[in-house]
C-alpha positions as CSV (number, residue, x, y, z in Angstrom):
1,X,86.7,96.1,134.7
2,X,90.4,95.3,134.5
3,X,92.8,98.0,134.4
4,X,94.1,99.3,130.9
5,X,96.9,98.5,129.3
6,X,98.1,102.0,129.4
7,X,97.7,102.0,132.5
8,X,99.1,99.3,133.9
9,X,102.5,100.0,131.7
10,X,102.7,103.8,133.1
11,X,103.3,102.7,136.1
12,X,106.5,101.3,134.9
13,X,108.6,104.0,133.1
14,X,111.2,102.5,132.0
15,X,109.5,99.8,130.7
16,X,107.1,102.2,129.3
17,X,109.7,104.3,127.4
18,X,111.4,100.9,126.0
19,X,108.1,100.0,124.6
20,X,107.2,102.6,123.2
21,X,110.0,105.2,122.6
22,X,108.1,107.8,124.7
23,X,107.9,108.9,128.3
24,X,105.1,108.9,129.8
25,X,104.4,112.5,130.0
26,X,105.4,112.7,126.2
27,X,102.4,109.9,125.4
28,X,99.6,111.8,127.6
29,X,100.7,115.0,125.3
30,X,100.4,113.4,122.0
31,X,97.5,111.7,123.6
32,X,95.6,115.0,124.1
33,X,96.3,116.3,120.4
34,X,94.3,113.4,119.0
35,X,91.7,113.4,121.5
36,X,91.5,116.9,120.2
37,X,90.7,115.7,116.7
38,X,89.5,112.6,117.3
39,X,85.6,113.4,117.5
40,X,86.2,115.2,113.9
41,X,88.1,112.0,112.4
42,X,85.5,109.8,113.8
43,X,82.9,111.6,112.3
44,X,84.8,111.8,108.8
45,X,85.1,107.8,109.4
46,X,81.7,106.9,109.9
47,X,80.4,109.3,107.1
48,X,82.5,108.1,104.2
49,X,80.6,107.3,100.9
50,X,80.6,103.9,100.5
51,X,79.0,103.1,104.1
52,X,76.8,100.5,103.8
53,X,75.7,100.4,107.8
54,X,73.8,103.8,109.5
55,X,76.3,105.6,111.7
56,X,76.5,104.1,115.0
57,X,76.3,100.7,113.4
58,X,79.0,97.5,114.4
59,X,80.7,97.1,117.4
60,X,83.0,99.7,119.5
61,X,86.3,99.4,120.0
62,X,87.3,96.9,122.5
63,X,90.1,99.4,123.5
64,X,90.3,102.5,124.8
65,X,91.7,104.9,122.7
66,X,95.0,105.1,125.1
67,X,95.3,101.1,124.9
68,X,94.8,101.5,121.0
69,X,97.7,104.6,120.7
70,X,100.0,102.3,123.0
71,X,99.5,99.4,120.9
72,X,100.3,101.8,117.5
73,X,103.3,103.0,119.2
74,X,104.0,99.1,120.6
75,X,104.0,98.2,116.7
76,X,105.9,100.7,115.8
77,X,108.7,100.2,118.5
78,X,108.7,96.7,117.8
79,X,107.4,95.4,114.5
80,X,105.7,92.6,116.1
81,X,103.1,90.8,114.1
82,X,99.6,91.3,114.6
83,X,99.1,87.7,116.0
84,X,101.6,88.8,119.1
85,X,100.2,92.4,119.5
86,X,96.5,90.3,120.1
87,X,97.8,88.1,122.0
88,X,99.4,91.0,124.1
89,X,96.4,93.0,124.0
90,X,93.7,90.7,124.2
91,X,92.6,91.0,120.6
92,X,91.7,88.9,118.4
93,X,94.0,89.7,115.0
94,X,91.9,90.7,113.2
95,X,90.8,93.5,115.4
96,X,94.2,94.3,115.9
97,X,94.8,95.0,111.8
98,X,91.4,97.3,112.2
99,X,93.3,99.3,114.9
100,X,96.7,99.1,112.6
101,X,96.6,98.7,109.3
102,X,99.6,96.6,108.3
């Protein structure tokens, strides 16, 4: 499996922190609060009214949840377009506007 993008970049701090506007230490905090809530947003999510599919259904995420908060905060930093963040990433775009919605 290759190595994620978060953590490939976190070896590089100073490129990290131009990137994204964090340090690395600062990400894996904010990283933890939404892990924290994640499971309950998820779960909100894939319950909604509308759903047409069973829970469960459709594909994952091709990203870990890391690679898809570095990518948010990448956006953020940079105001790239989505075709450059999927290229980056190794996305297609429009994975990339599921993961961000522009």
């Amino acid at each position: 499996m290759p190595l994620s993008f978060y953590r490939k970049l976190s070896k590089r701090p100073e490129t990290f922190r131009s990137f994204t506007g964090l340090e690395v230490s600062e990400f894996d905090s904010l990283r933890s609060k939404i892990e924290q809530r994640y499971g309950e947003y998820e779960r909100k999510r894939l319950s909604r009214r509308r759903r047409k599919r069973e829970v469960g259904a459709g594909r994952p995420f091709k990203l870990s949840l890391d690679d898809r908060l570095l990518m948010l905060l990448f956006y953020y930093r940079t105001y790239v377009t989505s075709i450059l963040l999927g290229f980056i990433f190794n996305l297609d775009q429009s994975n990339v506007l599921k993961d961000i919605p522009m």
